[in-house]
C-alpha positions in Angstrom: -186.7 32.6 -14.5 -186.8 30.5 -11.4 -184.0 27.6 -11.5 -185.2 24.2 -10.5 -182.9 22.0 -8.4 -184.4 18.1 -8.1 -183.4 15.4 -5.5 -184.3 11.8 -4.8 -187.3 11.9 -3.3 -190.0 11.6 -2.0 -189.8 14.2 1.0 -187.7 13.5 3.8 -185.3 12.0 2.5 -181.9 13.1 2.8 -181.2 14.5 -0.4 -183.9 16.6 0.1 -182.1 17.9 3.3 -179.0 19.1 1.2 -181.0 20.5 -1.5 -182.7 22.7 1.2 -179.7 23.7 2.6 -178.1 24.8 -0.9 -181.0 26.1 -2.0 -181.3 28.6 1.0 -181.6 32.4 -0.4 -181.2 31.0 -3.9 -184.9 31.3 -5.0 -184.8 27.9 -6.3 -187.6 25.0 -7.0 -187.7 22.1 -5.2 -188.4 19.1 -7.5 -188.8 15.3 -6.1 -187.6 12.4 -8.6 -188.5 9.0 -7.6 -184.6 7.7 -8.5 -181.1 8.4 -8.8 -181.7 7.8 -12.5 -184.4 9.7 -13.0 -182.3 12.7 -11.5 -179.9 12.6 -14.2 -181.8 11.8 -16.9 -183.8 15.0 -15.8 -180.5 17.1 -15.8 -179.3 15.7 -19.5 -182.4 16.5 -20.8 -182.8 20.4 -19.6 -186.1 19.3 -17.5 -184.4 20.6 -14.4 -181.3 22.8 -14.1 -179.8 21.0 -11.3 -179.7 17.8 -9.3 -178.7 16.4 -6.3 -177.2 12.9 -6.0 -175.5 11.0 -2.8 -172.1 9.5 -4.0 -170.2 8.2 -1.3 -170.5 7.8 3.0 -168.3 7.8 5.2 -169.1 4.1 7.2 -170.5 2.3 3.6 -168.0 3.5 1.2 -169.6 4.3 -2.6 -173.0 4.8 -3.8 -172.3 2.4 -6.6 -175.4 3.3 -8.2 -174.3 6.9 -8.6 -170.7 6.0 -9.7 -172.3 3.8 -12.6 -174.9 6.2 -14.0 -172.1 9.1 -14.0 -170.3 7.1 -16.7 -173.2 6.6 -19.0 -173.4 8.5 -22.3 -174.8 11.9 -21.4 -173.2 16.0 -21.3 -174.1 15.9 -17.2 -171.1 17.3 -15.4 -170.5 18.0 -11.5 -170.1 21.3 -10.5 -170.2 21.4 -6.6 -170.1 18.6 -3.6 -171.8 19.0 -0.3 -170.9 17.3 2.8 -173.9 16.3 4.9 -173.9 14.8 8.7 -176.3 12.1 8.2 -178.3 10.8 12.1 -180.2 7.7 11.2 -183.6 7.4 13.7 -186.1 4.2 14.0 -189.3 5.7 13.4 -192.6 3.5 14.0 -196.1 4.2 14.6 -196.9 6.2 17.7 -197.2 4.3 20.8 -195.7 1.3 19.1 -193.8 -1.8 21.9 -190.3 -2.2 20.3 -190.8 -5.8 21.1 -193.8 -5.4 18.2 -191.6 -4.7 15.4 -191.2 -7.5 12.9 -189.4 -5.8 10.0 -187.3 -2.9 9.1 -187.6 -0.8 6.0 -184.9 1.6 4.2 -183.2 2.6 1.7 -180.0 0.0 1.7 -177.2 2.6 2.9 -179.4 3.5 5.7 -179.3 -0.3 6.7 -175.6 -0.6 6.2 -175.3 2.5 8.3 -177.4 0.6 11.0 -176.2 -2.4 10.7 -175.0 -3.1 14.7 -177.7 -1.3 16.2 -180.3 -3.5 14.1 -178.5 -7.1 15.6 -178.8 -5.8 18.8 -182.2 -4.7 19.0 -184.1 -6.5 16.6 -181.7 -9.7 16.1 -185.4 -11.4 14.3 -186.0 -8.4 12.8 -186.3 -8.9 8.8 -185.0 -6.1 6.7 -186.4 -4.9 3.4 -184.6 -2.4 1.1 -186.8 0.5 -0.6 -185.6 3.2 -3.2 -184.9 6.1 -0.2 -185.3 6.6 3.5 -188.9 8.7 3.0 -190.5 5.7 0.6 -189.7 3.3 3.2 -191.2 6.0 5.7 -194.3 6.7 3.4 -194.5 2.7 3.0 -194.6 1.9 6.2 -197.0 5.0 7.5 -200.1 2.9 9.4 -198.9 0.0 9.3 -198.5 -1.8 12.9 -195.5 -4.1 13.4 -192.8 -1.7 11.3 -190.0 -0.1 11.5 -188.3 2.4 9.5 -184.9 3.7 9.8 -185.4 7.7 8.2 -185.1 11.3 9.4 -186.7 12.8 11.9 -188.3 14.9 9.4 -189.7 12.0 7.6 -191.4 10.9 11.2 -193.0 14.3 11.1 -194.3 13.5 7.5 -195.7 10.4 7.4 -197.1 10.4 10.9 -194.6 8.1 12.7 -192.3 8.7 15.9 -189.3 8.4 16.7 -188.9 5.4 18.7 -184.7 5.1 18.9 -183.1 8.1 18.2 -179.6 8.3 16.7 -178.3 4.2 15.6 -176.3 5.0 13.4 -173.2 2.3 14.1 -170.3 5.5 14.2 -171.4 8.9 15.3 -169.7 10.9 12.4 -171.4 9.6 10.1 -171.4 11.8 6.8 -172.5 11.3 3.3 -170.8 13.0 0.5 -173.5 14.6 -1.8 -172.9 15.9 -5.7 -174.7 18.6 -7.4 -174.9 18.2 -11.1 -175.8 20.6 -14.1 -174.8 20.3 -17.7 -171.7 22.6 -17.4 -169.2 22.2 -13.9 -167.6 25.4 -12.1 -165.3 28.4 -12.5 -161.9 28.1 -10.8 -162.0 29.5 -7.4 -158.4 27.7 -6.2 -159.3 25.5 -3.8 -161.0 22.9 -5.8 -161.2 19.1 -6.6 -162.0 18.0 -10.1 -163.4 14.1 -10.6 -162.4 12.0 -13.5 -163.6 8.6 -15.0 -160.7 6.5 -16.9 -160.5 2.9 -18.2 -157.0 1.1 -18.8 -154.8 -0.1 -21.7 -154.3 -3.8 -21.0 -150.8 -4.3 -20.6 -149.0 -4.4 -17.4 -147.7 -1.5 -14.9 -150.5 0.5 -17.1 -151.9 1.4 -13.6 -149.0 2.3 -12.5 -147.8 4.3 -15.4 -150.9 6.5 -14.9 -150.7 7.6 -11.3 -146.8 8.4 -12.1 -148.3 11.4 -14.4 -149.9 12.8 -11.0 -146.8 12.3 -9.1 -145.0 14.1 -11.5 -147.2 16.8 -11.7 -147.4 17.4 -7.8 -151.0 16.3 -7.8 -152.9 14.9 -5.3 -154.8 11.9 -5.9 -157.8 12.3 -3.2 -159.6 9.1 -4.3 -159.1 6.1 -6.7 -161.9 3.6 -6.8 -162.6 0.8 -9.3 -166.1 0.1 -10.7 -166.3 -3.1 -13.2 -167.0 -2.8 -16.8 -170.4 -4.6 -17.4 -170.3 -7.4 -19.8 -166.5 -7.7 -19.9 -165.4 -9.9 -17.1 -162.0 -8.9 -15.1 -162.2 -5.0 -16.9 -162.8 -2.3 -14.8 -163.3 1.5 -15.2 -161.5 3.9 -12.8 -163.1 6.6 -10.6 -160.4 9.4 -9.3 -160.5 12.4 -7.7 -157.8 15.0 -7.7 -156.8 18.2 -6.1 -157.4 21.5 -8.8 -159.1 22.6 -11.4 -159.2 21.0 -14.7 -157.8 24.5 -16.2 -155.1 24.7 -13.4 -151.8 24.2 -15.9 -150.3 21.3 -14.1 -153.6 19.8 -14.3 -154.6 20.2 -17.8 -151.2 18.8 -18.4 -151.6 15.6 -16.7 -155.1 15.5 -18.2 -153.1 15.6 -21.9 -150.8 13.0 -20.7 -153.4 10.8 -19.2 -155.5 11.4 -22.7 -152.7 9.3 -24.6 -152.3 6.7 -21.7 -155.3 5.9 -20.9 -157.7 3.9 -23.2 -160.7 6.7 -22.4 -160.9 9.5 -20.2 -163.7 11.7 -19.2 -163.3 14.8 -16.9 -166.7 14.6 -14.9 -166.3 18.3 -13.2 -164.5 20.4 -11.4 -165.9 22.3 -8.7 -165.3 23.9 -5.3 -164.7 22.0 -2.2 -166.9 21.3 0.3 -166.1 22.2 4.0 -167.4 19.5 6.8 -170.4 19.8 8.5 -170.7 20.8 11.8 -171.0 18.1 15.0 -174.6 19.7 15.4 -176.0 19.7 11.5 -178.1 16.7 10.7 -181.3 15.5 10.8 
């Protein structure tokens, strides 16, 4: 039976670029969700085998979107990462003056991304955020006057053209992507395993906890706080660490963490992801 693999969509977008490239000699479906949300919600409930979800980029830090619906209450688990060279383009109508364009539409990482480029250019250009790159590029499609910042394939969808290519404000510019199923990876030793951990509320509590790594010759590959919603000055704990959560130093950490911590949940483990070559991108 044909697996289906689904992506923030609609086409175009990014995701749908790494999902591509996974999926290549996999026989897989292709399956467009119209949010990050949705993607997950389709993985918990067996509507889709696997998804496809940005977490972090290299110039704008988190997808705090992600990081907050990967702690909700659900058997989703991450069982691979893909590195993806992301080259942001200004698409407009064909033919269109620069001097014409009024506003800019994307998805709000793309703006980050773009930030400089868009002050320089456009300094009385208004911005508006939509829910990816392609529905700002599918938005916009006709329409005089507006800019999108999306892929080149998107320009090739929606019948715009490229009018500045490649404004993205750092040239290696690369968004880390997860893929999600309902059960993570086999050991393969050479692997990263992402955990999710709230705090007792007493002090060095924080520092009690990264001393079980340390002891255990871990290496702590990211640490990133998220706040707890409803709880002023609480915050949950995002970490990633070298191994798999079967590896024995790491499952003994994880024990130790278990009786430190006030909650833990082990995300995934899964294989790392090598970088993308300079010329990979759209």
């Amino acid at each position: 039976m044909q697996k289906i693999l689904g992506y923030l969509g609609p086409r175009g977008t990014f995701s749908e670029e790494v999902a591509m490239e996974y999926g290549r000699g996999k026989n897989l479906l292709l399956r467009p969700l119209l949010t990050l949300e949705g993607v997950i919600q389709a993985v918990d409930a067996g509507q889709i085998d696997l998804g496809i979800v940005p977490v972090e980029n290299s110039l704008e830090g988190s997808v705090n979107l992600t990081l907050d619906l990967l702690s909700g209450d659900h058997a989703v688990k991450i069982c691979g990462e893909r590195l993806h060279r992301v080259k942001q383009h200004l698409l407009a109508l064909p033919g269109q003056e620069s001097q014409a364009i009024k506003e800019i539409y994307s998805h709000p990482q793309a703006l980050a991304q773009c930030r400089r480029f868009i002050e320089a250019a456009f300094p009385g250009a208004v911005c508006w955020e939509t829910a990816s790159t392609a529905d700002a590029a599918r938005q916009v499609a006709g329409q005089p006057g507006k800019g999108v910042i999306a892929s080149r394939k998107a320009a090739g969808l929606y019948g715009l053209a490229v009018m500045v290519a490649n404004i993205q404000d750092e040239v290696n510019n690369i968004t880390r992507f997860l893929l999600l199923a309902r059960s993570d990876a086999s050991p393969t030793g050479r692997d990263k395993t992402s955990l999710l951990l709230g705090l007792k509320d007493r002090p060095g509590s924080l520092h009690a906890l990264l001393g079980i790594f340390a002891r255990h010759q871990l290496n702590l590959t990211k640490i990133e706080s998220r706040p707890i919603r409803g709880d002023l000055g609480k915050y949950k704990f995002f970490l990633d660490v070298e191994g798999h959560r079967t590896d024995q130093n790491l499952a003994a950490a994880l024990e130790e963490i278990q009786q430190e911590a006030l909650f833990l949940k082990v995300l995934g483990s899964y294989p790392l992801s090598a970088l993308p070559s300079e010329d990979a991108g759209g």
